[in-house]
C-alpha positions as CSV (number, residue, x, y, z in Angstrom):
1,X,102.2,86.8,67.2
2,X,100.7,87.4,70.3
3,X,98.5,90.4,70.7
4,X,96.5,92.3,73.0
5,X,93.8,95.0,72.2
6,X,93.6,97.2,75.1
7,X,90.1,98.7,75.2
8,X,88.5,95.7,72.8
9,X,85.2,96.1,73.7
10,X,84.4,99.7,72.8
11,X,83.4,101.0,69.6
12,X,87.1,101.9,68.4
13,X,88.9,98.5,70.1
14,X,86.1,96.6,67.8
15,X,87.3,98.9,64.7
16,X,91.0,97.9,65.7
17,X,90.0,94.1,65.8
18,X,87.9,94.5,62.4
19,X,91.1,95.9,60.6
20,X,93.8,93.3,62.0
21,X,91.3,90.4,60.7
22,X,90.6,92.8,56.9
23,X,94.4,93.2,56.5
24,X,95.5,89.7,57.6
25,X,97.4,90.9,60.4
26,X,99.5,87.7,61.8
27,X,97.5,87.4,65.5
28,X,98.4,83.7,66.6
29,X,97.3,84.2,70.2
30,X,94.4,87.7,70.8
31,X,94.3,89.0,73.9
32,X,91.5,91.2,74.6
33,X,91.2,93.6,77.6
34,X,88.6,95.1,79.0
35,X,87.7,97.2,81.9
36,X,86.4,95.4,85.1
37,X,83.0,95.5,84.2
38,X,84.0,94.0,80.5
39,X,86.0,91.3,82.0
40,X,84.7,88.0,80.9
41,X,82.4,89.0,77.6
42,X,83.4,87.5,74.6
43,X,84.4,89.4,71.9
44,X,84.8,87.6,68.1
45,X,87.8,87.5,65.9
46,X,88.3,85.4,62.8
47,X,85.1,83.3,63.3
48,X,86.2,82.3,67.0
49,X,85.2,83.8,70.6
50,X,87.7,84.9,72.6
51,X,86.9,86.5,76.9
52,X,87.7,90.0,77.6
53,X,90.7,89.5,80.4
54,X,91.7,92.6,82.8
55,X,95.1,94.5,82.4
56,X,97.1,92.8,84.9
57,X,96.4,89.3,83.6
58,X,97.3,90.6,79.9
59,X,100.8,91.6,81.4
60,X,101.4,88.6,82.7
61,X,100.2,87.1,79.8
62,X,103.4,88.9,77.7
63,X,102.2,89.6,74.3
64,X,104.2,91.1,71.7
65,X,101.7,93.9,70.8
66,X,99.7,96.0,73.1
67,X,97.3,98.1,70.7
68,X,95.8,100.6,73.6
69,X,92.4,102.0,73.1
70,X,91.1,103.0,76.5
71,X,91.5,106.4,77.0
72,X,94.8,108.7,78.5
73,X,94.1,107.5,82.0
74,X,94.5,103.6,81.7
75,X,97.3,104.2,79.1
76,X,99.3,105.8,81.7
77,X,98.9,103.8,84.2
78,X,98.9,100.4,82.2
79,X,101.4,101.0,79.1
80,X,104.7,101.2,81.3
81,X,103.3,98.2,83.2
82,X,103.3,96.1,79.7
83,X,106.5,97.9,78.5
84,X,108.1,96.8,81.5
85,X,107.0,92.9,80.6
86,X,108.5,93.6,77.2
87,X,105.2,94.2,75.2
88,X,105.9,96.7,72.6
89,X,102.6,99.2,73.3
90,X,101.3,101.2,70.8
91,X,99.4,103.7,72.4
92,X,96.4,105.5,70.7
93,X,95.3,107.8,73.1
94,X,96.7,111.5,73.9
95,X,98.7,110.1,77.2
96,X,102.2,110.1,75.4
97,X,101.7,112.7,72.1
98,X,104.0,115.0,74.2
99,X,105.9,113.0,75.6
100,X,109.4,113.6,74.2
101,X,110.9,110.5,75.4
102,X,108.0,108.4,73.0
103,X,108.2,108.7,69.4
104,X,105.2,110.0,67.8
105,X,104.8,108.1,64.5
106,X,102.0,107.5,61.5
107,X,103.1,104.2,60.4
108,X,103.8,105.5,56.4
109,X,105.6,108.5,57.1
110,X,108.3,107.7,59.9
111,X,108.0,103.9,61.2
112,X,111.9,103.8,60.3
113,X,112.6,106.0,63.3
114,X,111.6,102.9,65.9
115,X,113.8,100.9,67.2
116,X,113.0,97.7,69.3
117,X,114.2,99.9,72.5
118,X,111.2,101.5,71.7
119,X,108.3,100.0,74.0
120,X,105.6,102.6,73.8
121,X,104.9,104.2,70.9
122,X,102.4,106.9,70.5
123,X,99.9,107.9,67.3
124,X,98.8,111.4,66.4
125,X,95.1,111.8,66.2
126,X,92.9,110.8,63.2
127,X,92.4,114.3,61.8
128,X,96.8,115.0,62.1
129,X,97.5,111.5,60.9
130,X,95.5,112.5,57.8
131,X,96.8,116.0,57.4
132,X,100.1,114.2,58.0
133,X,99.5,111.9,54.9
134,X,98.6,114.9,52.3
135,X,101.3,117.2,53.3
136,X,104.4,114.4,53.2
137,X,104.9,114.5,49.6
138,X,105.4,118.5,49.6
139,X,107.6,118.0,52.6
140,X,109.6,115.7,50.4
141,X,109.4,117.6,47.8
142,X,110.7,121.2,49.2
143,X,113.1,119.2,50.9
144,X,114.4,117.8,47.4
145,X,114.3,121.1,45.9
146,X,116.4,122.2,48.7
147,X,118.7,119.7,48.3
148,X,118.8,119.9,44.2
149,X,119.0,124.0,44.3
150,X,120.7,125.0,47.1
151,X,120.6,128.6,45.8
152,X,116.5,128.7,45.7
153,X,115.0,129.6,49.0
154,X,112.3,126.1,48.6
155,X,109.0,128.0,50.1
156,X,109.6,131.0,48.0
157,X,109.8,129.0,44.6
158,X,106.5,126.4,45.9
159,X,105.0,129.8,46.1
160,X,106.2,131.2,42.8
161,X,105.1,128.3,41.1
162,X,101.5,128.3,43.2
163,X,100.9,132.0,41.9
164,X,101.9,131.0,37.7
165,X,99.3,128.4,38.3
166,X,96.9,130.6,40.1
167,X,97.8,133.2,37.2
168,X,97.3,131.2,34.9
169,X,94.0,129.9,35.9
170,X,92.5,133.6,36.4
171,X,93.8,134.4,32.7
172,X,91.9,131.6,31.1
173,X,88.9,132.1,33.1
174,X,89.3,136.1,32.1
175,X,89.9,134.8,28.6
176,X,86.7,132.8,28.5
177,X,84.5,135.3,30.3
178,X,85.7,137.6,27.6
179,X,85.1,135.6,25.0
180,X,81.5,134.9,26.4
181,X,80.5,138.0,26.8
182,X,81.6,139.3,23.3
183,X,79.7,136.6,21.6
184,X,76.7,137.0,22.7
C-alpha cells in the first residue's frame, strides 16, 4: 500500500511512522511530506531512508493513505487536493472535527460507519479518543438495557445500581469503623 505521512518530520509525524513500523502496518511505497523547509531531509522507516517530498508532489504521486499531521491550516488546504486524486486522507488535526459532511471516527468504536466515498476522514483529539474508549461499553450497555427492558428508563436504573454499590460500600466501611472503634 502506498502511503503518505503528511507532517513526517515533526515530533507527532515521527510517532505516526514509529507505530505503522511497531504494528506492521502494510506500507509498500512511504511517502513523506514535509513543509518547504523539510523538503529533501531523510526521514527512516523500516531500516531504510526515505526524502521528505512537498504536498503537491505527494498528490501527484497518488497514494492510498494520506495520514495528515501538519496542523488545521495545511489540512485544509491540502486534504481536498489529495481527496480529489483519490487518496483516502485521514486527517488528525482540528480542520474537519466539525465538519458535518466528514465523519468523525476513533477507529474501535465506529470505523463501520466509513465507506470508500469517504475521502477525508477526521479523528477526535487524544484526550476525547480516550474518554471515547472508557465510556463505549456503558454506552452499549444502557443501550442493551434499553433494548432488553423497554419498561426501565436506562440512566435511572445505571444510577440505582451506582447508589446500592455506593450504599453498600459506606455500610461496610460504617461497619468496620464501628467495629474498630468498639474493640479498642
Amino acid at each position: 500500500m502506498k502511503v503518505a505521512v503528511v507532517g513526517a518530520t515533526g515530533m507527532v509525524g515521527q510517532v505516526m511512522l514509529k507505530v505503522l513500523e511497531e504494528r506492521d502496518f502494510p506500507v509498500d511505497e512511504l511517502i513523506p511530506v514535509g513543509s518547504d523547509k523539510s523538503i529533501g531531509k531523510e526521514i527512516y522507516f523500516r531500516g531504510k531512508a526515505y526524502k521528505c517530498v512537498s504536498m503537491s508532489d505527494a498528490v501527484s504521486m497518488k497514494p492510498e493513505i494520506a495520514i495528515f499531521s501538519a496542523g488545521g491550516t495545511p489540512s485544509l488546504e491540502w486534504a481536498p487536493k489529495f481527496a480529489a486524486a483519490g487518496t483516502t486522507v485521514i486527517d488528525n488535526s482540528s480542520a474537519w472535527r466539525m465538519d458535518a459532511t466528514k465523519k468523525l471516527v476513533v477507529s474501535e468504536i465506529n470505523a463501520h460507519v466509513l465507506t470508500k466515498e469517504d475521502k477525508i476522514i477526521a479523528n477526535p483529539n487524544c484526550s476525547t479518543i480516550q474518554m471515547v474508549m472508557v465510556l463505549n461499553p456503558l454506552h452499549k450497555n444502557i443501550t442493551s438495557n434499553a433494548l432488553s427492558f423497554p419498561h426501565i428508563n436506562p440512566f435511572q436504573e445505571q444510577e440505582r445500581k451506582l447508589s446500592i454499590r455506593c450504599s453498600t460500600r459506606e455500610m461496610a466501611f460504617k461497619v468496620r469503623w464501628h467495629t474498630n472503634i468498639r474493640s479498642t
